[in-house]
N, C-alpha and C positions, 0 to 999 in steps of 0.2 A: 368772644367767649371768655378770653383772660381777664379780661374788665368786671364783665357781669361778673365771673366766680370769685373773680378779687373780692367783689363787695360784698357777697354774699355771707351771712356769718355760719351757715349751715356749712359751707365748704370749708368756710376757714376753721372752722373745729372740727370735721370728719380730715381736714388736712392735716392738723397739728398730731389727732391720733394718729395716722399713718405715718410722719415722722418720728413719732416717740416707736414705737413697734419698729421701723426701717433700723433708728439707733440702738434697738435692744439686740436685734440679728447682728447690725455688722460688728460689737464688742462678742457676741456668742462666734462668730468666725472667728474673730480674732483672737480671741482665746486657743480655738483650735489650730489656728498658727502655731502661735507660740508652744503649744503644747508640740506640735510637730517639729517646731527649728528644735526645742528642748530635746525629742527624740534622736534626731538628729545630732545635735553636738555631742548627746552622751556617745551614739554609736559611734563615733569618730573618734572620741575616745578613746573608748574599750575594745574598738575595733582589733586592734594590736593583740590582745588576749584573749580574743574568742578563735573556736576553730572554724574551718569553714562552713561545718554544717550550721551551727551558732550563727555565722556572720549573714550567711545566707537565710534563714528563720529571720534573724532583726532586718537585715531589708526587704523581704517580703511583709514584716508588721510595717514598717514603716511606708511603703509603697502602700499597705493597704488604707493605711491611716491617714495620708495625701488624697487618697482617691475619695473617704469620706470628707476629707475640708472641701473636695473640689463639689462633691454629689451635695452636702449641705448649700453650698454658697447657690449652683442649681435650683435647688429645693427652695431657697427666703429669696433666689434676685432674678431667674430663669423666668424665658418667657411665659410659663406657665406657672411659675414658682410662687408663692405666699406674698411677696409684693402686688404683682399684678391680682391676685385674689380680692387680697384686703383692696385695693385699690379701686377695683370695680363694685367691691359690697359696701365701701363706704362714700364712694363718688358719684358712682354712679346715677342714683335716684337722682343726687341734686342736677345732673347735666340732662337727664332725662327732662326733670319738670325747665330747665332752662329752656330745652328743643321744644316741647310741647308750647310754650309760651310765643318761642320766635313767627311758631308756624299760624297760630292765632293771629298774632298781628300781623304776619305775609298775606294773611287770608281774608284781613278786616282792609287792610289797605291796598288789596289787589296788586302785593309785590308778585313776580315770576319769578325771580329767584334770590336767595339769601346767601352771603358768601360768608365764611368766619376769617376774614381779615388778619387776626392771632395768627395763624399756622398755616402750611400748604394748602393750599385752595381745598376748601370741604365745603360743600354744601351742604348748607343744614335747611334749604326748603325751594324744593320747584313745584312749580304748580304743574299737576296733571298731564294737560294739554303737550307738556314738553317733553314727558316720559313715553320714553322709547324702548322700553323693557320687551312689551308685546310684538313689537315688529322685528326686534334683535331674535327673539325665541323663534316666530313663524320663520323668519329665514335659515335660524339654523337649522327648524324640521324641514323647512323645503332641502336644504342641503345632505341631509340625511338623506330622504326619499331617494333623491337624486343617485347619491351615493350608494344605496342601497338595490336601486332599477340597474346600475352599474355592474353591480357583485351579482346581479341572478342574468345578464346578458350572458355577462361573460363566462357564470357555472352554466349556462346554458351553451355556450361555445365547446367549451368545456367536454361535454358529456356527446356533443353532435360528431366531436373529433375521435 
């Protein structure tokens, strides 16, 4: 798969956007670093001259003001966060039409299965015949059933006592 997308030049420019936007967030964190060591050292400071209601007020701003560098950095690099978004809305399609293409030629050449070699063993195509999805399901509703003739013996135990 690293190969194909290497070559590809739709990836390599929906890649380069996502690098330029990845460098825009981590200099936008880093600023708010800085801005926080800068809080910081001032309050270390003037620490000496405030009273404690004062010192107590500037470490609660300042705790609060950590908790948005941590909740931002969240927000652009978190599993769910602005990287993995853009990443999927600009990647995606092209790994999409990659997969659809693989499975055309699994399917013209009567391969059974396709492995992507690049990364921990994924398959990206079994033929039918091998998928065990339906016999996985019947058994877990046989084990329900099962489990369920269980729960009404026993409320039937239950109520006889």
């Amino acid at each position: 798969m690293n190969v194909i997308l290497g070559k590809n030049k739709e990836f390599k420019t929906a890649n380069l956007l996502l690098e330029e936007k990845i460098g825009l967030w981590k200099k936008e964190i880093e600023l708010k670093k800085i801005e926080l060591q800068q809080m910081q050292d001032q309050f270390a400071v003037e620490k000496i001259l405030l009273t404690p209601e004062l010192i107590s007020d500037r470490e609660l701003e300042i705790k609060d003001f950590a908790g948005d560098v941590i909740f931002l950095q969240e927000k652009r690099f978190g599993p769910n966060g602005d990287m993995m978004i853009q990443k999927n809305k600009l990647l995606k399609p092209i790994q999409d039409q990659v997969l659809s293409i693989v499975q055309d030629i699994a399917k013209e050449r009567k391969y059974d299965f396709i492995f992507d070699r690049s990364s921990d063993i994924i398959m990206l195509y079994s033929a039918k015949n091998y998928d065990i999805s339906n016999l996985v399901l019947r058994r877990i509703q046989l084990q329900e059933r099962i489990k369920s003739r269980k729960e009404k013996v026993e409320s039937a135990k239950k109520i006889t006592n």
